[in-house]
C-alpha positions as CSV (number, residue, x, y, z in Angstrom):
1,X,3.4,-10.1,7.0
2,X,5.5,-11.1,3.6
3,X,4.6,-15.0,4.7
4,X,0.8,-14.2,5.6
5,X,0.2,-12.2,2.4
6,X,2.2,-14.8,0.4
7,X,0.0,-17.7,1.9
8,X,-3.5,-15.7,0.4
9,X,-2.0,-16.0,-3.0
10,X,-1.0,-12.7,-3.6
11,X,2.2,-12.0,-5.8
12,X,4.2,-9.4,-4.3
13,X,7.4,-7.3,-4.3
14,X,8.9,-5.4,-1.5
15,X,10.6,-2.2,-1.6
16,X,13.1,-0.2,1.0
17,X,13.7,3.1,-1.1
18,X,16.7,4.1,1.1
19,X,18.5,1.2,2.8
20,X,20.9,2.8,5.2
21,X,24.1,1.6,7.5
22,X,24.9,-1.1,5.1
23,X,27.9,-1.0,2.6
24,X,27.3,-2.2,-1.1
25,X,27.1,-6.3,-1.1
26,X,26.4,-6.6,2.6
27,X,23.5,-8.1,3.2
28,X,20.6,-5.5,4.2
29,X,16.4,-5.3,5.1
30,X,15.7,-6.8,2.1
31,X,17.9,-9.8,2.7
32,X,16.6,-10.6,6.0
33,X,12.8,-10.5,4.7
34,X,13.7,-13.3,2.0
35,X,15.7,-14.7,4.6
36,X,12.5,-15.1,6.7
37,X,10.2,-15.5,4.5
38,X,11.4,-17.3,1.9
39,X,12.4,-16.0,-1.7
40,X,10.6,-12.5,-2.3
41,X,11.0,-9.7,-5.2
42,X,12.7,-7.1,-3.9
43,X,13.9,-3.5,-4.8
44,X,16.2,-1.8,-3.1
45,X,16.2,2.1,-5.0
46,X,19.3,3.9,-2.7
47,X,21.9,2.2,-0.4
48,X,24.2,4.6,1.6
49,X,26.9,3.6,4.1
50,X,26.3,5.5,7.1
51,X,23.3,4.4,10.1
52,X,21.4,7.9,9.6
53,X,18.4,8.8,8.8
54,X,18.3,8.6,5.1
55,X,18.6,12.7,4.4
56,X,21.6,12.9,6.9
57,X,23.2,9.8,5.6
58,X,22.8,10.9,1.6
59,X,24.1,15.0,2.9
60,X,26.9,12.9,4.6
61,X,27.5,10.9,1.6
62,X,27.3,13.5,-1.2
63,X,24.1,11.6,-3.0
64,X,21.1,13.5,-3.6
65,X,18.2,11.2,-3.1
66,X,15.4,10.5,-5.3
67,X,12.3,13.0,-4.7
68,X,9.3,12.2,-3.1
69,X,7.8,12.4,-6.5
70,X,10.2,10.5,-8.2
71,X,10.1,7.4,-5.7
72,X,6.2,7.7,-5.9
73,X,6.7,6.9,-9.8
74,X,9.2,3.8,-9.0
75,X,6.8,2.6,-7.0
76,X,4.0,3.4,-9.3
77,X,6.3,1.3,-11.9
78,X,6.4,-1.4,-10.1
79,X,2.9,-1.9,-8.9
80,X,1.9,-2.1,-12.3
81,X,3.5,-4.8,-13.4
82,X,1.5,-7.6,-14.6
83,X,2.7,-10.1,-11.9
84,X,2.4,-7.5,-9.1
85,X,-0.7,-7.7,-6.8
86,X,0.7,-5.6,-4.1
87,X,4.0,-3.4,-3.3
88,X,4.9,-3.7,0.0
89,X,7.4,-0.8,1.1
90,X,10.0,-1.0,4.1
91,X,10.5,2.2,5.8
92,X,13.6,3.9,7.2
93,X,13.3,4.6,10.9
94,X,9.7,5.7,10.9
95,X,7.0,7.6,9.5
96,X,8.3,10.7,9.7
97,X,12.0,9.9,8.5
98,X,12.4,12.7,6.0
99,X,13.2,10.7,2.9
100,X,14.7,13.0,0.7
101,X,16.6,16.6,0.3
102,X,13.0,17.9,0.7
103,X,12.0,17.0,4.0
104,X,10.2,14.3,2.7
105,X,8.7,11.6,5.0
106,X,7.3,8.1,3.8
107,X,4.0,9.5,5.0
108,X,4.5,11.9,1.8
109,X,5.3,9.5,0.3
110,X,1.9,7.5,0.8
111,X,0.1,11.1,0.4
112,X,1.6,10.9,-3.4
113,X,0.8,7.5,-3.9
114,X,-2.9,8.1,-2.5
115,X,-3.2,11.1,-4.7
116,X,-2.3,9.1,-7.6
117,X,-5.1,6.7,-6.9
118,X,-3.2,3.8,-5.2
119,X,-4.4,2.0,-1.9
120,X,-2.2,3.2,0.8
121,X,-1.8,1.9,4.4
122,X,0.7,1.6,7.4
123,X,2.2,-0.8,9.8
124,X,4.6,0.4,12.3
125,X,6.1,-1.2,15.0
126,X,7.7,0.4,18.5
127,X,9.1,-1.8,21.4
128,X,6.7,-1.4,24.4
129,X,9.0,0.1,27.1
130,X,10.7,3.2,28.6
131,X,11.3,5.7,26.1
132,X,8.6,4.7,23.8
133,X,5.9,7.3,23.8
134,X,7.4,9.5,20.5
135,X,7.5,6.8,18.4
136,X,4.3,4.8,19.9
137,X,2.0,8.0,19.6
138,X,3.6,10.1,16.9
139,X,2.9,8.0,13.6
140,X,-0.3,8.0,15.3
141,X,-1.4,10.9,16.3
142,X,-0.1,12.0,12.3
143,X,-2.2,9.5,11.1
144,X,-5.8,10.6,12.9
145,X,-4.8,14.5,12.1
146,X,-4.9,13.0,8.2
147,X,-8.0,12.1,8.7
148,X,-6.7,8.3,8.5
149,X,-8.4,5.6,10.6
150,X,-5.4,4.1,13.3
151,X,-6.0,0.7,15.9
152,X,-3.0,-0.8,17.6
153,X,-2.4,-3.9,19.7
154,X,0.5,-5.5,21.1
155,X,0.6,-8.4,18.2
156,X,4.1,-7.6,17.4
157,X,7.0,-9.9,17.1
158,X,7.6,-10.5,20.2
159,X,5.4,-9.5,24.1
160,X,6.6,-6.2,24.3
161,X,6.1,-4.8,20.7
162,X,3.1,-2.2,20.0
163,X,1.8,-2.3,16.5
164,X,0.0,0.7,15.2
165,X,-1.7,0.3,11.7
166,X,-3.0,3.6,9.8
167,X,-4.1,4.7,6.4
168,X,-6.9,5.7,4.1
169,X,-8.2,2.0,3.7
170,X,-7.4,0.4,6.7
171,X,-8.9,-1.9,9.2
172,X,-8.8,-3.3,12.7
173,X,-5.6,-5.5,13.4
174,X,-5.9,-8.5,15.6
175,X,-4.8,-8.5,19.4
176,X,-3.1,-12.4,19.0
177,X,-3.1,-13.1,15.1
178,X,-1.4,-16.3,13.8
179,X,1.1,-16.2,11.2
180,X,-1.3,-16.6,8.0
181,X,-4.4,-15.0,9.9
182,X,-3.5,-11.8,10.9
183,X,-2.3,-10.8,7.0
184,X,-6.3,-11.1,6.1
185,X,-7.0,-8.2,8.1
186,X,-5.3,-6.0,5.5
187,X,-7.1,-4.5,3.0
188,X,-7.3,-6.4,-0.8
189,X,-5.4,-5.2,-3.7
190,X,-7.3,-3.5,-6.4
191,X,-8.4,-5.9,-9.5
């Protein structure tokens, strides 16, 4: 996505707000995307050292996360940068991680942002197999009950990957999209 975006000209940074398993100086999500996809802006906001979900791993930990709210602002921060066309945020586990001490999810945290006037969509990825329906038709089925249009396809990274893409200004995603061609499905950047 990162290399399709890149290739329309767009000027980007991506954000994990809670990168989680990893140790301080070991190299995490944000390495591997600039890894893949060639050198990136990046943000990581919290790192914590156990492979939780990021509430459990900050309880476990003894950090108090960043709100809802308050990563809403970061992100706000950052998207209005002058050299920022679009903020691209990596999730932790799925759309209904809970993200803070709240109960949280990332899909709050897209409510916030939407509420705050920002374009707001998802991508999320499951492996087609057994033991797939909760995360293949949950972020899904939360999407359509907020009124968000949804379309999936198996376009994934590899033959056995479903892709589900929902949001407020979302639209269809190719069945078989080439590196550069499927990123022109997603919706433009304001200005």
């Amino acid at each position: 996505m990162v290399v399709g975006l890149r290739a329309q000209g767009l000027r980007l940074v991506v954000v994990k707000p809670t990168q989680t398993g990893l140790l301080a100086g070991e190299p995490g999500d944000l390495h591997d995307i600039c890894r893949l996809a060639g050198e990136v802006e990046t943000d990581e906001l919290v790192r914590l050292p156990d492979p939780l979900a990021p509430d459990a791993a900050a309880r476990q930990a003894g950090v108090t996360l960043p709100t809802v709210a308050e990563h809403a602002a970061r992100l706000a921060e950052i998207a209005g940068r002058h050299h920022v066309d679009l903020v691209l945020v990596e999730g932790a586990g799925g759309l209904l991680v809970r993200i803070d001490a709240e109960a949280g999810t990332i899909a709050d945290l897209g409510a916030e942002l939407s509420a705050g006037g920002a374009k707001v969509g998802y991508v999320m990825v499951a492996a087609a197999g057994l033991g797939t329906l909760n995360p293949a038709s949950s972020p899904p089925e939360h999407c359509a009950a907020a009124g968000w249009t949804v379309s999936a396809s198996s376009s994934g990274p590899g033959p056995n990957t479903l892709t589900w893409r929902c949001g407020p200004t979302c639209g269809t995603w190719p069945r078989s999209p080439a590196p550069a061609s499927w990123a022109e499905s997603l919706p433009a950047p304001d200005g």
